[in-house]
C-alpha positions as CSV (number, residue, x, y, z in Angstrom):
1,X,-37.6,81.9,85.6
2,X,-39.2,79.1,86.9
3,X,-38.6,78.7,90.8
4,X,-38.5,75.4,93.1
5,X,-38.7,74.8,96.7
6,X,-36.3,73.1,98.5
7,X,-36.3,70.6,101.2
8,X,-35.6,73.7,103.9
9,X,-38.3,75.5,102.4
10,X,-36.5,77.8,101.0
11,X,-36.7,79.1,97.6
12,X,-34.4,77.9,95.1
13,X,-33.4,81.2,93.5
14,X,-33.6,83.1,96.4
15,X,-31.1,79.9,97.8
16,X,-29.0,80.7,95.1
17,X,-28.5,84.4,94.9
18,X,-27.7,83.9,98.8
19,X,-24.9,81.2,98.1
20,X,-23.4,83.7,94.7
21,X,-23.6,86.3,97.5
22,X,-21.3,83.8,100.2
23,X,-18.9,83.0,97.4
24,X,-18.4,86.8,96.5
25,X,-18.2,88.0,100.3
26,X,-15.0,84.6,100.3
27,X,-13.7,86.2,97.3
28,X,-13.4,89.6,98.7
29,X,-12.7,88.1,102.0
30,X,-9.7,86.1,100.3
31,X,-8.5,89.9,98.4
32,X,-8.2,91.6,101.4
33,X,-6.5,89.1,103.1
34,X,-3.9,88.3,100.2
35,X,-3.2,92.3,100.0
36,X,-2.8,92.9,104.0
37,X,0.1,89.7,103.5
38,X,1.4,91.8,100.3
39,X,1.3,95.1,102.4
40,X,2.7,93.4,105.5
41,X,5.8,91.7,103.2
42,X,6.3,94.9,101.5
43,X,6.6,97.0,104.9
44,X,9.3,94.1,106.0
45,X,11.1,94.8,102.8
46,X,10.7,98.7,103.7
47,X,12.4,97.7,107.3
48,X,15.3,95.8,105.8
49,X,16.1,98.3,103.1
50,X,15.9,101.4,105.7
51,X,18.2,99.1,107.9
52,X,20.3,98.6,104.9
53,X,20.1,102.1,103.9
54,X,21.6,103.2,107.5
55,X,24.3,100.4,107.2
56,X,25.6,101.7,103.5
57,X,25.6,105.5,104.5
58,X,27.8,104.5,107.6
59,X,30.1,102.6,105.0
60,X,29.8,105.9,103.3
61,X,31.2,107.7,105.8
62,X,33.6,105.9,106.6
63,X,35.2,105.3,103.6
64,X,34.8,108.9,102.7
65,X,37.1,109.5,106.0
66,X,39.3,107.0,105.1
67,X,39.6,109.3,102.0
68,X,40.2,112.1,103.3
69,X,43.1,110.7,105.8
70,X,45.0,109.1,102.8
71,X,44.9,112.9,100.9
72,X,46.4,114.6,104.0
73,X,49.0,111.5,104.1
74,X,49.8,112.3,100.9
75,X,49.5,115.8,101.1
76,X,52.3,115.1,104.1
77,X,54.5,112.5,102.2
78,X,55.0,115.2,99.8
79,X,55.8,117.8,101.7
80,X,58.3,115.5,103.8
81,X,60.1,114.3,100.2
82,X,60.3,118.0,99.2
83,X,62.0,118.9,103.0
84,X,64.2,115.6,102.2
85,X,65.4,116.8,98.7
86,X,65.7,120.6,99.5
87,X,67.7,119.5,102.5
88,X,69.9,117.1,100.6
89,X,70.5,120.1,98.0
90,X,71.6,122.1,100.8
91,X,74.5,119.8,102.0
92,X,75.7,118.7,99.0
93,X,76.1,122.7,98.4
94,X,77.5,122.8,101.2
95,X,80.0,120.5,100.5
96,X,81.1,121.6,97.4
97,X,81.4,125.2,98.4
98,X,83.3,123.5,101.2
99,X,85.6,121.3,98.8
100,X,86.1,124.4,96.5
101,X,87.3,126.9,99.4
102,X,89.5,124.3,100.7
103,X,91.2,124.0,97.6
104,X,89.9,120.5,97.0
105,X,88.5,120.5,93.1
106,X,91.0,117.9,91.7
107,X,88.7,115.0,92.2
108,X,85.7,116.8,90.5
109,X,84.9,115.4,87.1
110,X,82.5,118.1,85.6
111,X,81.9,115.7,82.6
112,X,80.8,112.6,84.4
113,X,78.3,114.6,86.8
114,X,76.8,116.3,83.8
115,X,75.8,112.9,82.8
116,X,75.0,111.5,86.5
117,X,72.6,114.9,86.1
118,X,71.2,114.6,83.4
119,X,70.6,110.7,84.1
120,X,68.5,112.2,87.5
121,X,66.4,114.9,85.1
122,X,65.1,112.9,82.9
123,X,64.2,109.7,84.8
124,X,62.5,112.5,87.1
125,X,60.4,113.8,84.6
């Protein structure tokens, strides 16, 4: 390899082993600094999803709650329309033993509340 001096009286193949040298210390220089953006935008994107994370298992929670209340209203509701039945089975007992010890059992019409029955079973079921 045939070597030249330059005007700063340097040689040339030294001169350019030192300028490869620069350009691969900017290159690295120019890596790091690219991957400590990437690692800085990733640990942001960490942040929001961790934020995100703790806002979801709140809405979590909460609608799990909200869960739970509507069971025990329903849980309640039917306990109330079973109460309301049973207690409307007991007066209209009531009322027929009532009408029948009285003497009262002309207006009965045993054929027509068979049907009216049977109409309530099977729209029931």
């Amino acid at each position: 390899m045939a070597s030249s001096w330059g005007e700063d009286g340097r040689c040339s193949f030294y001169k350019s082993r030192e300028d490869e040298g620069k350009n691969a210390s900017l290159a690295k220089d120019k890596e790091i600094k690219a991957l400590r953006l990437r690692m800085k935008n990733q640990e942001e994107a960490g942040a929001l999803a961790a934020a995100e994370n703790v806002s979801l298992r709140s809405q979590l929670k909460s609608r799990e709650e909200e869960l739970i209340d509507l069971k025990d209203a329903a849980e309640t509701f039917k306990a109330e329309k079973a109460m309301a039945v049973n207690g409307a089975k007991v007066v209209a007992r009531w009322e027929l033993m009532r009408e029948w010890l009285s003497g009262q059992t002309d207006s009965w019409d045993p054929v027509t509340t068979l049907e009216q029955y049977k109409t309530v079973k099977t729209t029931e079921a």
